[in-house]
N, C-alpha and C positions, 0 to 999 in steps of 0.2 A: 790341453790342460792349462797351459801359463794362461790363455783368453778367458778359462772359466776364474781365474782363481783374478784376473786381473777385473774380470766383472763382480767377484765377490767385495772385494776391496773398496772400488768405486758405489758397490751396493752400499755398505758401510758409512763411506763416508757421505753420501746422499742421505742416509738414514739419519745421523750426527746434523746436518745441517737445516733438514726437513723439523728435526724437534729442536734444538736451538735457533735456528735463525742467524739470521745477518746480524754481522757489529762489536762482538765478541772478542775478547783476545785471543789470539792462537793459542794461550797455552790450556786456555776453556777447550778449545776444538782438538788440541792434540791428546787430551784427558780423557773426554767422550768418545773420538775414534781410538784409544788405545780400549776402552771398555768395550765399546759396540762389536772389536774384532776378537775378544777375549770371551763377551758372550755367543758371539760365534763360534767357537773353537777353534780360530785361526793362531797360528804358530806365527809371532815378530818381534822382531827384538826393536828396541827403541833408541833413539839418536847413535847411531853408529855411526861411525867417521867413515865417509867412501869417497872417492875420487869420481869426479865428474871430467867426462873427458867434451869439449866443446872446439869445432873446427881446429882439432887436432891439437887444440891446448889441454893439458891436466890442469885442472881445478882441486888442489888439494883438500882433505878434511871437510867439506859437507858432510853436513847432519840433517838427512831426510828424517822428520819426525818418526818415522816406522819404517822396518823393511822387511822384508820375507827372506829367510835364508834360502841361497841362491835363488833371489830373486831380486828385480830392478825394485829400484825405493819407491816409494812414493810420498809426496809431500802436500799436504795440508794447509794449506792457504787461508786465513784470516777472511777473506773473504765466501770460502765454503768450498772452492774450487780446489779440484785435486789435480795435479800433475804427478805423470809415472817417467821415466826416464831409464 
């Protein structure tokens, strides 16, 4: 289930970049993927504060543009590229 739902996501944000384009401000690209997954009927809350834990350091308060309750964030990149974590 997480693999379907992590390719639905990445579906998404492909779709957002495929019809805008490159070059944009992120807050263009986080406005479109918060719609693109809304038209989907996906369930995410937006800029939540989550800790990033990175070779055994916590990284307090990141704010992944979207995130799925109980599930890993995912972030939205200015350049159209998405990273999950």
């Amino acid at each position: 289930m997480k693999d379907l739902l992590t390719e639905k996501i990445i579906g998404a944000a492909i779709e957002v970049h495929r019809i805008l384009g490159p070059g944009l401000l992120e807050s263009v690209y986080e406005e479109a993927l918060c719609h693109e997954l809304t038209l989907q009927n996906m369930r995410f809350e937006r800029q939540v504060a989550v800790d990033v834990l990175y070779k055994g350091n916590v990284i307090h308060g990141q704010r992944p543009v979207v995130s799925q309750p109980k599930f890993t964030g995912t972030r939205l990149r200015a350049n159209g590229t998405s990273r999950s974590w």
